[in-house]
C-alpha positions, -999 to +999 in steps of 0.1 A: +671-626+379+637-625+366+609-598+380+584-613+400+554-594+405+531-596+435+495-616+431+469-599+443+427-603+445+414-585+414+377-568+422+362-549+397+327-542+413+320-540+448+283-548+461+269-537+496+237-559+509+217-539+531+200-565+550+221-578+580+243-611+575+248-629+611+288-628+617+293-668+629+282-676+587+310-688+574+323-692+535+296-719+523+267-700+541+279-661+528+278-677+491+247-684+494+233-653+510+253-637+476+233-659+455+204-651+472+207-615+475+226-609+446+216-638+418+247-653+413+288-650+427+301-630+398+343-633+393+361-603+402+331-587+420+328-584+462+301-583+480+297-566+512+275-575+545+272-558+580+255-566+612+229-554+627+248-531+651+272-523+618+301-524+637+312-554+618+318-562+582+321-591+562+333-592+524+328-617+499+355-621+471+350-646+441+383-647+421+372-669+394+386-701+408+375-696+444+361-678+472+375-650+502+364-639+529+372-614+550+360-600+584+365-562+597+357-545+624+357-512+640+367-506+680+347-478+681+319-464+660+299-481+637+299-484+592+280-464+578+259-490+568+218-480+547+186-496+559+160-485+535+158-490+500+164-517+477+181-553+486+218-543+472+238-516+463+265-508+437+295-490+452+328-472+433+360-475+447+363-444+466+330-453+480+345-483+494+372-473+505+354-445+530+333-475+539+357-495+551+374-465+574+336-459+589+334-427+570+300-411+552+303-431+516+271-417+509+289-386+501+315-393+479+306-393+441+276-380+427+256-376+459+280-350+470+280-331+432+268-296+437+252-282+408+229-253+420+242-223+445 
């Protein structure tokens, strides 16, 4: 019997918009707040959008032949989600992945490098 091995979304950069997206957009209307926000729907990259109360999430997915979405949200708190500063932001994996759990991802990486006592 042949080994089969699981497909699964490649994403090898994640984006975060900081401006809100409205939750009721759908597929067609999140691409083209990416290609307004970000220039273009690069394959393999994802691209991240929040509310205004940031207690929902919405993730954008180009896989080189199509799109994703996907919806999250939290019961109770709210992402950790930045207001100021430019119109996007590149995020690393760990980053992410406190994101998505509502955890300080500000934190994680170089921010939270200590180099002086």
């Amino acid at each position: 019997m042949a080994a089969r091995t699981a497909a699964v979304i490649r994403v090898d950069s994640v984006w975060l918009a900081v401006q809100p997206l409205d939750m009721r957009m759908g597929a067609e209307a999140a691409l083209a707040r990416v290609v307004n926000v970000f220039g273009a729907a690069r394959p393999h990259h994802a691209y991240m959008f929040a509310n205004k109360r940031a207690d929902r999430m919405k993730v954008l997915v180009h896989d080189g032949i199509g799109v994703w979405l996907a919806a999250r949200r939290l019961n109770v708190g709210k992402f950790v989600w930045p207001r100021d500063g430019s119109a996007s932001l590149a995020l690393s994996q760990p980053q992410f992945d406190a994101l998505v759990l509502g955890l300080p991802w500000q934190r994680i990486g170089e921010a939270g490098v200590i180099t002086v006592l």
